[in-house]
C-alpha positions in Angstrom: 0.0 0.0 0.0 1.3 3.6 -1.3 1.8 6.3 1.8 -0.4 8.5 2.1 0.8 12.5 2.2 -0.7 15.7 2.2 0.4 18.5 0.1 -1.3 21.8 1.4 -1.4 24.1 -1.7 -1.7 23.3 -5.4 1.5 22.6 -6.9 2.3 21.9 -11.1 0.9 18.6 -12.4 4.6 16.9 -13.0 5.1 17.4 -9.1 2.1 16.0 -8.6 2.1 13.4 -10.5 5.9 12.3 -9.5 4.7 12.4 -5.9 1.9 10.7 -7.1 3.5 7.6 -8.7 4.9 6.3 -5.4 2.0 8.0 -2.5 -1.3 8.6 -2.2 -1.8 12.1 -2.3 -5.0 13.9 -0.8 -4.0 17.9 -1.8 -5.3 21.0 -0.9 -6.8 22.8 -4.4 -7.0 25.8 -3.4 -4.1 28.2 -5.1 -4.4 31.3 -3.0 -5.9 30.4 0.4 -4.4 28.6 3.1 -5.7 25.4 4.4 -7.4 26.3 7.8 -5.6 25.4 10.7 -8.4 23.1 11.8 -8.6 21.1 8.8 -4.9 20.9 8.5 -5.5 19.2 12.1 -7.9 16.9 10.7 -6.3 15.8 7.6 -3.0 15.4 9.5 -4.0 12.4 11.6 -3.4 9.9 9.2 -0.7 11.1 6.7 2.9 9.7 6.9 4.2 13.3 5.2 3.0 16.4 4.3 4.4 19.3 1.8 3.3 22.6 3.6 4.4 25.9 2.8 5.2 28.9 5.1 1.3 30.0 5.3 0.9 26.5 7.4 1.7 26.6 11.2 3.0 23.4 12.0 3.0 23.6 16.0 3.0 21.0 18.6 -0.2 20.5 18.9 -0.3 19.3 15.2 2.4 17.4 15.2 1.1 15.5 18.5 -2.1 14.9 16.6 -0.5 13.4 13.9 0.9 9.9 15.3 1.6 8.2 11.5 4.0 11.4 10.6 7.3 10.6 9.5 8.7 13.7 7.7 7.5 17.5 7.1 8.8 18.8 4.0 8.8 23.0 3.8 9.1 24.2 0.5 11.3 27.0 1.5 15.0 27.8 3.2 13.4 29.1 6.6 11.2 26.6 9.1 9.9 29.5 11.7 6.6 27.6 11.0 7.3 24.6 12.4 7.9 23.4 16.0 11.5 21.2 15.5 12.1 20.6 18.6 8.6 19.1 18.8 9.0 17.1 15.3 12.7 15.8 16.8 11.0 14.7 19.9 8.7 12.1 17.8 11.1 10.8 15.5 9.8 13.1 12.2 12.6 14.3 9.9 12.1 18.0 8.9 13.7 19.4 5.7 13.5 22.5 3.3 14.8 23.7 -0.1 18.2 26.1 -0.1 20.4 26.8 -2.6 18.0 26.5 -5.6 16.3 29.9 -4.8 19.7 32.0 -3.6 20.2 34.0 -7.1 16.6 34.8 -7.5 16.2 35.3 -3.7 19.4 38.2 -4.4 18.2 39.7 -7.5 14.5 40.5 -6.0 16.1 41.6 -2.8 18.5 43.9 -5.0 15.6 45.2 -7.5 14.2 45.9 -3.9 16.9 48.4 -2.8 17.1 50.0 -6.3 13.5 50.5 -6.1 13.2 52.6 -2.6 16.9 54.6 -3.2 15.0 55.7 -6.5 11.6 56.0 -5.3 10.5 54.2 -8.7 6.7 52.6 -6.8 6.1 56.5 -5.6 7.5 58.1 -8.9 5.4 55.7 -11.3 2.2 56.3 -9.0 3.2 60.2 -9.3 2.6 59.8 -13.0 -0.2 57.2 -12.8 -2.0 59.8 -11.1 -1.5 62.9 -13.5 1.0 64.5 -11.2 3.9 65.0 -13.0 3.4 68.3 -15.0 7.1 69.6 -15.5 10.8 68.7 -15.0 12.2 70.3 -11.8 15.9 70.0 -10.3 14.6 67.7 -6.8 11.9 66.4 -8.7 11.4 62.5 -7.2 15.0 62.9 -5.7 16.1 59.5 -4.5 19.9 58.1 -3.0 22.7 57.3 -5.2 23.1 53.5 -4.8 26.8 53.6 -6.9 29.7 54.0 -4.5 27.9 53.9 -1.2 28.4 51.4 1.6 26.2 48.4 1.9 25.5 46.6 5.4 24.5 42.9 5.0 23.5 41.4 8.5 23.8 37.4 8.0 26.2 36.2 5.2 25.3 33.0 4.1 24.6 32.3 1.0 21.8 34.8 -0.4 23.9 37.3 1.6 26.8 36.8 -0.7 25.2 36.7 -4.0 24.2 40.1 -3.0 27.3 41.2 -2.6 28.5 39.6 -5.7 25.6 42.1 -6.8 27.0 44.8 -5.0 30.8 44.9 -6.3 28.9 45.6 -9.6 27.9 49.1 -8.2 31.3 49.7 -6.9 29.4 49.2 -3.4 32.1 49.5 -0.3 30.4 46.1 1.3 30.3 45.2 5.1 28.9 42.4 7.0 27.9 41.4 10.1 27.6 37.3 11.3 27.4 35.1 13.8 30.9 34.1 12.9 33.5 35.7 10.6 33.4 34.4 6.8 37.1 35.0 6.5 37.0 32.9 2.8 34.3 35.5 1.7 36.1 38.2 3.4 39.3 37.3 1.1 37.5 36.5 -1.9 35.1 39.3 -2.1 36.9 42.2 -0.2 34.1 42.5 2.4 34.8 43.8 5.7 33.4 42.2 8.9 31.9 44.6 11.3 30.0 44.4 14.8 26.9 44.8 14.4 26.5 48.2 16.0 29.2 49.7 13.8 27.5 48.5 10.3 24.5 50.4 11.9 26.3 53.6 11.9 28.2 52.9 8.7 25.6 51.8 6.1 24.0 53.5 4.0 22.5 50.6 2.8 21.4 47.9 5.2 20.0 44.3 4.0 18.5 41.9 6.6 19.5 38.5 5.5 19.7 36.3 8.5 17.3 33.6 9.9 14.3 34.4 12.0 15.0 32.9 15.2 14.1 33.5 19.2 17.4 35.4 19.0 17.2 37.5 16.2 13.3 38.3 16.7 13.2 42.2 16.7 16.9 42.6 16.1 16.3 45.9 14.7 14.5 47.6 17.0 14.3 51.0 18.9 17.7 51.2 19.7 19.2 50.1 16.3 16.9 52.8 14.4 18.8 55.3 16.2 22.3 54.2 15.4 21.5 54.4 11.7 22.0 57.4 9.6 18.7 59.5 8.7 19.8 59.3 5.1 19.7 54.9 5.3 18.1 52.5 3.6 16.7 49.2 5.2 15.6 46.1 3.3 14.5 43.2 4.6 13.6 39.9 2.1 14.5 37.4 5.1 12.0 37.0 7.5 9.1 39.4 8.9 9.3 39.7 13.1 13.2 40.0 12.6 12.1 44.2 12.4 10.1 45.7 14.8 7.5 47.2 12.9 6.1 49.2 15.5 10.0 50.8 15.4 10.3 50.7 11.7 6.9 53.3 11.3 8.1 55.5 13.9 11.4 55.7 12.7 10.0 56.2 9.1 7.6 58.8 10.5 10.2 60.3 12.1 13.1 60.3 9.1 15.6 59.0 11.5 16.0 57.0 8.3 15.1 57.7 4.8 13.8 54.7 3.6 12.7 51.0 3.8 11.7 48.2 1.4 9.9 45.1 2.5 9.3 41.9 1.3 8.0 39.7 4.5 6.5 41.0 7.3 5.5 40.1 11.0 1.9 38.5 10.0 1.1 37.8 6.4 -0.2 39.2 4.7 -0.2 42.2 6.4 -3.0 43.9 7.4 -4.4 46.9 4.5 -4.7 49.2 7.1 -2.0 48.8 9.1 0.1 52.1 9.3 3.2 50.9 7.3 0.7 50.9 4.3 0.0 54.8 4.7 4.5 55.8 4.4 5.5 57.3 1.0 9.0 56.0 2.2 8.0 52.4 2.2 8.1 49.6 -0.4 6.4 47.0 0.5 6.0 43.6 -1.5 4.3 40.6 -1.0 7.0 38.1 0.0 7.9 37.6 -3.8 11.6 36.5 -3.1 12.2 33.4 -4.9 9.0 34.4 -7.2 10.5 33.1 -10.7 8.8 30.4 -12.9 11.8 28.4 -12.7 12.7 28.9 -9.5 9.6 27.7 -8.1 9.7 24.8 -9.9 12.7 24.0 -8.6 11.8 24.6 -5.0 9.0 21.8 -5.4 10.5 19.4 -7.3 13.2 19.4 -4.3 10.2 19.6 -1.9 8.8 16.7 -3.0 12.1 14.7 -3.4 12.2 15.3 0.3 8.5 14.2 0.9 9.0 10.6 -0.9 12.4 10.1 0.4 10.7 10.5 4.0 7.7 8.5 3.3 10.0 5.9 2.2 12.5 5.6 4.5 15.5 7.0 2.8 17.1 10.1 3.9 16.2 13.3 2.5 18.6 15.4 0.8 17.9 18.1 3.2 17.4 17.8 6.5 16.5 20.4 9.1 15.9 18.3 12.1 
């Protein structure tokens, strides 16, 4: 008898059919709602895997409601949405999908900052909107993004494609980590800095590292402060790693001149939250590795994972 999985979003037919060939797949059809948390309970209690996606919180609760689960495949780097310490505790392997998303993940996250220096969203609403009546010398003024100093806090792997992207601009590139990359330090000319001196440095600032009990609200309050008015904060990791009680206030307040967003605390995010109302924000909706090909990839991998799990093999990636 085939396992049986669950796949929680509608993924393309070839991955469905590949998973297909060696499980039983019951699948959530819907494309742009989340399964209810509920029915993901329900469904959960007999399936030896299941292919989730950020939008599905897989707690403790679910996972002790779920005694045939063997593995929990995430089809995406980060696993804030799952509990591993309660998955490790029963025995279920947890994995997720790196490397394949890393360039695309860099070139949104850079297309991010290029878009709040220059103010493009504002400028092409100003013209949308019948504003734009004459040339003038400040007109839509942004910040020069060629020869400034870009702050990436986390280097791993997205972080230095973006530097790679960064040398391109003639970008003066500084890091902070956990630990020192001395290979990429050497290789790329970076420069490690303590966290509280990038602050003060940057002019640019890109939040790439993991959201984790540690790093929850890492720029906060007191961080805001350090930076100059004139920065620039992007963050295409992980919402809740920003304050964004902080950011708004500090936005509000041009202690810094810009941010661009691509994940926030809860997603989506609220339309009326205040954020929403800031001329000096971008804010996408957590489009990162959003390329045709790279989504592909992410699901194919995902659901290499899944049957490997279901089958007793171990997964190419493994979280937990």
């Amino acid at each position: 008898m085939k396992p049986k999985v669950l796949i929680t979003r509608k993924l393309p037919e070839e991955i469905i059919k590949k998973i297909s060939e060696v499980c039983t797949v019951e699948l959530w059809e819907e494309e742009e709602t989340p399964i209810p948390q509920e029915e993901l309970e329900e469904k959960m209690i007999n399936v030896e895997g299941v292919l989730c996606l950020l939008t599905e919180n897989i707690d403790k609760k679910l996972i002790d409601g779920s005694p045939k689960l063997k593995v929990i495949s995430n089809m995406a780097v980060g696993f804030n949405n799952i509990d591993i310490e309660a998955a490790k505790k029963k025995g279920i392997i947890v994995t997720n999908t790196p490397n394949v998303l890393t360039e695309t993940t860099a070139d949104l996250t850079f297309a991010l900052l290029m878009a709040t220096a220059r103010r493009l969203i504002e400028a092409s609403t100003y013209l949308r909107n019948g504003e734009w009546k004459t040339w003038s010398p400040l007109q839509l003024a942004g910040q020069d993004i060629y020869n400034s100093t870009l702050g990436i806090i986390g280097m791993g792997r997205i972080g230095e494609a973006i530097a790679k992207r960064a040398l391109g601009f003639n970008m003066n590139v500084v890091y902070y980590n956990r630990s020192r990359k001395l290979d990429i330090e050497k290789s790329l000319g970076v420069q490690y800095k303590e966290l509280d001196d990038l602050l003060k440095e940057s002019d640019f600032i890109v939040v790439m590292t993991p959201h984790t009990p540690q790093t929850t609200n890492l720029i906060s309050e007191r961080e805001f402060k350090l930076m100059k008015k004139s920065t620039i904060l992007i963050n295409t990791s992980r919402g809740g790693i920003v304050d964004e009680k902080a950011l708004y206030n500090a936005l509000v307040n041009k202690e810094i001149y810009a941010a661009g967003l691509d994940v926030f605390e809860t997603e989506p995010i609220n339309l009326n939250d205040p954020l929403l109302t800031l001329p000096n924000l971008v804010a996408l909706p957590h489009i990162g590795s959003s390329s045709i090909n790279t989504r592909y990839k992410m699901a194919n991998l995902a659901a290499e994972n899944l049957i490997a799990g279901v089958l007793g093999s171990r997964p190419k990636h493994v979280v937990s």
